[in-house]
DSSP file (Angstrom, degrees, kcal/mol; ACC not computed):
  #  RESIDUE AA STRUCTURE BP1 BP2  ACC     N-H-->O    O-->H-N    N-H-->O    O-->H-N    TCO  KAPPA ALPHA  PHI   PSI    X-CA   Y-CA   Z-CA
    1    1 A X              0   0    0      0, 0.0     2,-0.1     0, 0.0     3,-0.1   0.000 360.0 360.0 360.0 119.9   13.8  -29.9    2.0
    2    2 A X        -     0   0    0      1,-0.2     0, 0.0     0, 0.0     0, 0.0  -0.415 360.0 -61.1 -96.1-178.3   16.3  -27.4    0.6
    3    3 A X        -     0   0    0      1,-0.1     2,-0.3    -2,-0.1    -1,-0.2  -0.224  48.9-115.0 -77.8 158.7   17.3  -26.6   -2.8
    4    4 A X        -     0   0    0     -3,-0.1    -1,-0.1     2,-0.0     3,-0.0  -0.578  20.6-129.7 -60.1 119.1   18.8  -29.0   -5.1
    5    5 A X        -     0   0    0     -2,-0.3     3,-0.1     1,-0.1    28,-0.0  -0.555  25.9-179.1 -49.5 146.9   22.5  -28.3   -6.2
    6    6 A X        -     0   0    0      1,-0.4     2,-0.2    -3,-0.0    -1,-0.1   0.087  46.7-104.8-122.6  -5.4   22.2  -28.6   -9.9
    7    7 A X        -     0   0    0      2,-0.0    -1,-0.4    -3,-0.0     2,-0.2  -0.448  37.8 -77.5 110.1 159.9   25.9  -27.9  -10.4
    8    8 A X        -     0   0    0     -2,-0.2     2,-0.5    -3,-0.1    26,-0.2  -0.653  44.4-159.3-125.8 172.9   27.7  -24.6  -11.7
    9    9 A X        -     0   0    0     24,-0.5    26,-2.6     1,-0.3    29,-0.2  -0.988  21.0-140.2-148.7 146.6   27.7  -23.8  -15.7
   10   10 A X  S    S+     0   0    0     -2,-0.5    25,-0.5    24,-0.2    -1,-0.3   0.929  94.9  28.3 -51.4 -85.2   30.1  -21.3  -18.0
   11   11 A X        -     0   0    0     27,-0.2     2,-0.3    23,-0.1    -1,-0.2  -0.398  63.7-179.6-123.4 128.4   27.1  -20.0  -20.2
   12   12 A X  E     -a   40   0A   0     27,-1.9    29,-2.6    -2,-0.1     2,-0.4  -0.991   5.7-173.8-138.7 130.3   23.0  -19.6  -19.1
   13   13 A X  E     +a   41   0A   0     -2,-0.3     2,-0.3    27,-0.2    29,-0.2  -0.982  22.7 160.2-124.9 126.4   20.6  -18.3  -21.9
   14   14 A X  E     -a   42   0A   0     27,-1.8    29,-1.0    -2,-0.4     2,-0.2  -0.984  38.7-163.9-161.5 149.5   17.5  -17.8  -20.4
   15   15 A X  E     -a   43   0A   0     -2,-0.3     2,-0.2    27,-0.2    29,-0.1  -0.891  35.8-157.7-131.8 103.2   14.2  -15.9  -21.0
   16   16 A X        -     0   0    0     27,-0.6     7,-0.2    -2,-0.2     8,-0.0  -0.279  32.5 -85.0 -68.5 141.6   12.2  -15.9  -17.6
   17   17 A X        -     0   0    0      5,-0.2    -1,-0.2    -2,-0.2     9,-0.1  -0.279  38.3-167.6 -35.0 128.2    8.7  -15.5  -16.3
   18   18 A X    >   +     0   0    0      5,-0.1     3,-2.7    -3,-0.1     5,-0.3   0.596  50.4 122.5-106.0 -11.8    8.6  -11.2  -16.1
   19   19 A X  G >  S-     0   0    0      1,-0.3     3,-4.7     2,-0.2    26,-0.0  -0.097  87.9  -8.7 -67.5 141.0    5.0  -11.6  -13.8
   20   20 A X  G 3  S-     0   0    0      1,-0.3    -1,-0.3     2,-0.1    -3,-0.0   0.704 124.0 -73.3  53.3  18.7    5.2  -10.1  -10.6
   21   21 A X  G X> S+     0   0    0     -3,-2.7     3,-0.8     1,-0.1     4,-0.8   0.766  87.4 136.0  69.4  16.1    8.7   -9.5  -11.1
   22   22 A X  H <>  +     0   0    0     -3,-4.7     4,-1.0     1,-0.2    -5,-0.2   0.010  58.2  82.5-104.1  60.2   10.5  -13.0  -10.8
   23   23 A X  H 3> S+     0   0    0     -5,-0.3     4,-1.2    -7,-0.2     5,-0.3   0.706  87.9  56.0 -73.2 -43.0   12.5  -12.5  -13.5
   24   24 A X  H <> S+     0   0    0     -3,-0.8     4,-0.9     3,-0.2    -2,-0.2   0.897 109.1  49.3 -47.2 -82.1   14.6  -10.6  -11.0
   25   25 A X  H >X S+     0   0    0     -4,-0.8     4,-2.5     2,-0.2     3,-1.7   0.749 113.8  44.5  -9.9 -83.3   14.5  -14.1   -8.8
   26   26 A X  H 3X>S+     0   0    0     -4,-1.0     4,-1.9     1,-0.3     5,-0.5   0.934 113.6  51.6 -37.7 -85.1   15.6  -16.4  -11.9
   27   27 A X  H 3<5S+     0   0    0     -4,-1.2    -1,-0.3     2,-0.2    -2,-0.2   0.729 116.9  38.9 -10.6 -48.8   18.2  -14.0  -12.9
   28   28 A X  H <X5S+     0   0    0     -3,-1.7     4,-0.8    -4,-0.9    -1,-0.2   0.986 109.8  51.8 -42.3 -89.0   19.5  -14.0   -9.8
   29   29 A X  H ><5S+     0   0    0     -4,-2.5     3,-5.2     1,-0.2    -2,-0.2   0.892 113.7  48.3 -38.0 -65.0   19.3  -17.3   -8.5
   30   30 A X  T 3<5S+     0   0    0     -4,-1.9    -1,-0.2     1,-0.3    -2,-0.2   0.575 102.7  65.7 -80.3  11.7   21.3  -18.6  -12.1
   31   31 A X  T 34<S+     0   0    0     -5,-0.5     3,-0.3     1,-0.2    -1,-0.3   0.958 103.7  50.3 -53.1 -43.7   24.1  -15.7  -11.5
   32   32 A X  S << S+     0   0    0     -3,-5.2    -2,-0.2    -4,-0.8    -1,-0.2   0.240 103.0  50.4-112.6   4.5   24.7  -17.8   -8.6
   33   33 A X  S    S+     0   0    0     -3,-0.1   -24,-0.5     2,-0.1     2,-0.4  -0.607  90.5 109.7-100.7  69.8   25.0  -21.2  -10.4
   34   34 A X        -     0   0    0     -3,-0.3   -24,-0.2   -26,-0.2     2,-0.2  -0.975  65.9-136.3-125.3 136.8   27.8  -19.5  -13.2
   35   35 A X    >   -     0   0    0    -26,-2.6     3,-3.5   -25,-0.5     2,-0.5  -0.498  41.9 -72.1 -77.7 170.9   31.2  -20.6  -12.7
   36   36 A X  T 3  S+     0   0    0      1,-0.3    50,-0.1    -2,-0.2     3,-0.1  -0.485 126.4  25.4-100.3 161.5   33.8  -17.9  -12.8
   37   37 A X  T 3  S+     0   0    0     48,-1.1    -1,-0.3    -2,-0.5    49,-0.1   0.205  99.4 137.8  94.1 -19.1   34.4  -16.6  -15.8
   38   38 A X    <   -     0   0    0     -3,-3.5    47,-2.0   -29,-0.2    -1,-0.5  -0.106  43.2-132.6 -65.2 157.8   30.9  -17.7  -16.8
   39   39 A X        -     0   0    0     45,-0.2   -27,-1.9   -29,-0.1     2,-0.3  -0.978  13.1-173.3-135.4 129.6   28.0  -15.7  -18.9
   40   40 A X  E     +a   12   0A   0     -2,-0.3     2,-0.4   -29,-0.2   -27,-0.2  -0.940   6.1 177.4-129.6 112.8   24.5  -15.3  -18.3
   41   41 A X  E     +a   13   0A   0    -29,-2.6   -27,-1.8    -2,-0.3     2,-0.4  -0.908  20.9 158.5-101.0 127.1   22.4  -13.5  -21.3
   42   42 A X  E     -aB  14  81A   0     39,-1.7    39,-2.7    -2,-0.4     2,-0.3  -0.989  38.1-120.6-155.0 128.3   18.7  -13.4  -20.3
   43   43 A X  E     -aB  15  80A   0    -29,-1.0   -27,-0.6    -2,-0.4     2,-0.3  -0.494  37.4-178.7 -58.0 129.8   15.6  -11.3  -21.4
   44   44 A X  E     - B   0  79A   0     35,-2.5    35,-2.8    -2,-0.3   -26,-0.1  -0.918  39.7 -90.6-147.2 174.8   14.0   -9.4  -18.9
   45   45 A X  E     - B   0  78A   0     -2,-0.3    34,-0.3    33,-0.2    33,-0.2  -0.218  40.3-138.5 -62.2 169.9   11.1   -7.0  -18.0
   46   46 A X        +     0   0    0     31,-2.3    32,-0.2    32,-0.2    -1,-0.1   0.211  59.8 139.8-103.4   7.2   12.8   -3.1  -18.7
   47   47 A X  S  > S-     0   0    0     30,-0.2     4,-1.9     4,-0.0     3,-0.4   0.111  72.2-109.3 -26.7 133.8   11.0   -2.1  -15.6
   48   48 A X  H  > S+     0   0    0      1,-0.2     4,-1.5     2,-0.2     5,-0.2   0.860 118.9  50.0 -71.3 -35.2   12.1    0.2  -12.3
   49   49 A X  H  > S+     0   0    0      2,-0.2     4,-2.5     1,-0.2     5,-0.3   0.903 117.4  41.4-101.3 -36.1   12.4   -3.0   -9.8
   50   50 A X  H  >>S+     0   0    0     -3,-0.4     4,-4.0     1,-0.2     5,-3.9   0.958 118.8  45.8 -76.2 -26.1   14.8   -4.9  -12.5
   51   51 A X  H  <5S+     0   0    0     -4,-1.9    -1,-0.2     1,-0.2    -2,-0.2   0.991 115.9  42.4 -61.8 -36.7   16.6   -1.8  -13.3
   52   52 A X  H  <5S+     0   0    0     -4,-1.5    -1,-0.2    -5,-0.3    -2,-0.2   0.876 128.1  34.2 -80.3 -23.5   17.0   -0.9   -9.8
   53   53 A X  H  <5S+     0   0    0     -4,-2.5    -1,-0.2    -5,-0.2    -3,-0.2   0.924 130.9  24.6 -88.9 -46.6   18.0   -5.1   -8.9
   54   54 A X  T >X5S+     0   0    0     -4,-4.0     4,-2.4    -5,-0.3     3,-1.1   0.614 104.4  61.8-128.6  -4.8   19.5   -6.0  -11.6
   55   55 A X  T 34<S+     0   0    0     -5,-3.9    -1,-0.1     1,-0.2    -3,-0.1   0.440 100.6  63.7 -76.9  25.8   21.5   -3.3  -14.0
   56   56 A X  T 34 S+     0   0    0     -5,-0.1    -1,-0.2    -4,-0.1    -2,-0.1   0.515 111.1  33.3-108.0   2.1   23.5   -2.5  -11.4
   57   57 A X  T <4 S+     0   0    0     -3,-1.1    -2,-0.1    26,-0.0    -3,-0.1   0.924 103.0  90.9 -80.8 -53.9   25.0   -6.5  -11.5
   58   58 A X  S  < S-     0   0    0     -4,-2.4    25,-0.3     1,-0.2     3,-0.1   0.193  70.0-147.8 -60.0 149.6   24.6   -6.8  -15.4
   59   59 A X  S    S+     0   0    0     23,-0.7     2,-0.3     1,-0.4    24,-0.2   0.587  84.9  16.9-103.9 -19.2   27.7   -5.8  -17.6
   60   60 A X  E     -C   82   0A   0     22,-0.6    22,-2.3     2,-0.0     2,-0.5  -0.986  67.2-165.1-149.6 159.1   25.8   -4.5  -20.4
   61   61 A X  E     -C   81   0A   0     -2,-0.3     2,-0.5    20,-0.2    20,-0.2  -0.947   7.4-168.1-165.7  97.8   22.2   -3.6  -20.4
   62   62 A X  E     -C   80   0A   0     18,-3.4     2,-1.3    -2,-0.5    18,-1.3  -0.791  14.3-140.4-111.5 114.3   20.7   -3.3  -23.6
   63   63 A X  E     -C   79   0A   0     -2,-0.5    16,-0.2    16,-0.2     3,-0.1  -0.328  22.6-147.7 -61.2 111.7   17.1   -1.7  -24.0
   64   64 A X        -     0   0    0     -2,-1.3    14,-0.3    14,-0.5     4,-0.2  -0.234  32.3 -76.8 -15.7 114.8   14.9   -3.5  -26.7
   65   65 A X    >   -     0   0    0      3,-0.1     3,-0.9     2,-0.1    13,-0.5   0.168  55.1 -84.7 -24.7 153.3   12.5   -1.9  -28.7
   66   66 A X  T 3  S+     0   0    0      1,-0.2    10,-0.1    11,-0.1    -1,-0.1  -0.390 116.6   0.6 -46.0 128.0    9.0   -0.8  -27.6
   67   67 A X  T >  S+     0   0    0      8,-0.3     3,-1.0     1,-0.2    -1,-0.2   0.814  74.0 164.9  58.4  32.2    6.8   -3.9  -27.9
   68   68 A X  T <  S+     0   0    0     -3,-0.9    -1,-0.2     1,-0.3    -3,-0.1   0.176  77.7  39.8 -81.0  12.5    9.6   -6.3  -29.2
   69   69 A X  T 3 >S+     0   0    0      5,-0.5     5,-0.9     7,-0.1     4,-0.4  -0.194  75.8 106.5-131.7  57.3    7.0   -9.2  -28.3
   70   70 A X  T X 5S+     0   0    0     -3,-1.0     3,-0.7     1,-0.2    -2,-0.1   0.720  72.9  62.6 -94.7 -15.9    3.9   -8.3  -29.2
   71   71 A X  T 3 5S+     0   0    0      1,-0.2    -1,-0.2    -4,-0.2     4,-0.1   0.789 102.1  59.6 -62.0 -19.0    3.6  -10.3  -31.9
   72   72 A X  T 3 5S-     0   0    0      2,-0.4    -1,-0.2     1,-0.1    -2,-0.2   0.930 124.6-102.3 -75.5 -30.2    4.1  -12.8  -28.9
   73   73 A X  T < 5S+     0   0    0     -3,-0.7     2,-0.5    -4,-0.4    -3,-0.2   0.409  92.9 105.8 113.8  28.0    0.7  -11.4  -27.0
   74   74 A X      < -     0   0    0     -5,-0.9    -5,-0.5    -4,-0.1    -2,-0.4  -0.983  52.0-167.0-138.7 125.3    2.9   -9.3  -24.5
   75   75 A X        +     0   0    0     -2,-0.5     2,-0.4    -3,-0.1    -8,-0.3   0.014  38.2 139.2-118.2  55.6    3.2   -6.0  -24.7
   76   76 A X        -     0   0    0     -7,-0.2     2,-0.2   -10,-0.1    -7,-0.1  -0.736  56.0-113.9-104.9 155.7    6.2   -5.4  -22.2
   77   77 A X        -     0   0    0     -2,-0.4   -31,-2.3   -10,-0.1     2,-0.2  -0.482  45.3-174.4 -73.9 115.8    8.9   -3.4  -22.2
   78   78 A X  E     +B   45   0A   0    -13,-0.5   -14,-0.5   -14,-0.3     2,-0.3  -0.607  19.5 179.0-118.9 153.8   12.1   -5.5  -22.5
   79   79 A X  E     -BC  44  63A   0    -35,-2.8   -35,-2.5   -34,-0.3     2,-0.5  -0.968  23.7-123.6-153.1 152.1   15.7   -5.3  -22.4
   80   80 A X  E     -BC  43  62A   0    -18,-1.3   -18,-3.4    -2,-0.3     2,-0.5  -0.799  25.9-159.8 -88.3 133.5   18.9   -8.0  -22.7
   81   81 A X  E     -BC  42  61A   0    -39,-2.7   -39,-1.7    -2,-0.5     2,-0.3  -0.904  13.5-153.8-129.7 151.9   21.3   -8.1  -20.3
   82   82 A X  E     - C   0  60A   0    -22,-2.3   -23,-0.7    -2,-0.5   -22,-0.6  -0.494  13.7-177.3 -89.4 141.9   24.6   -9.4  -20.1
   83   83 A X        -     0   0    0     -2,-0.3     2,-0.2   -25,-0.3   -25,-0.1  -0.058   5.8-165.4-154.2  73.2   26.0  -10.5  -16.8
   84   84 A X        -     0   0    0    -45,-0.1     2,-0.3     1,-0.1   -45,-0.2  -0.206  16.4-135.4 -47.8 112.8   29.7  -11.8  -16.5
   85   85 A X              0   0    0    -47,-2.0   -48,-1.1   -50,-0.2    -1,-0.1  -0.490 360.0 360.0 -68.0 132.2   30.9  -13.7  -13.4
   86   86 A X              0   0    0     -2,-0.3   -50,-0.1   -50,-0.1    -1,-0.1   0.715 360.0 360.0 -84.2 360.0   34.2  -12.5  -12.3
């Protein structure tokens, strides 16, 4: 059974799972439902595999404080990133 079409979207706000690094994955994958012209702003780990995967898609890439969710019980290193479909 393959994946479901769910259909393609302007705008995705999304804060993903960072474990074991599929944020990259999520991220990814919902670049690739955006129509174009579309925007995807999503929290992610600040990590070397997301910089290296995904700041070089993202159009802006902003780091986050140290520990901007620890109040949450996580203390990883975060950043938002921007990613316009062309």
């Amino acid at each position: 059974c393959g994946p479901r079409l769910i259909g393609q979207f302007d705008s995705i706000i999304m804060n993903p799972p960072f474990k074991n690094g599929t944020d990259i994955r999520h991220v990814k994958h919902a670049a690739s439902l955006l129509n174009p012209g579309g925007r995807l702003v999503s929290i992610v780990a600040n990590g070397p595999r997301q910089r290296e995967k995904l700041k070089p898609i993202a159009t802006e890439w902003i780091d986050l404080p140290p520990r901007s969710f620890a109040s949450e019980g996580t203390s990883v290193d975060t950043a938002l990133i921007v990613i316009d479909q062309a």
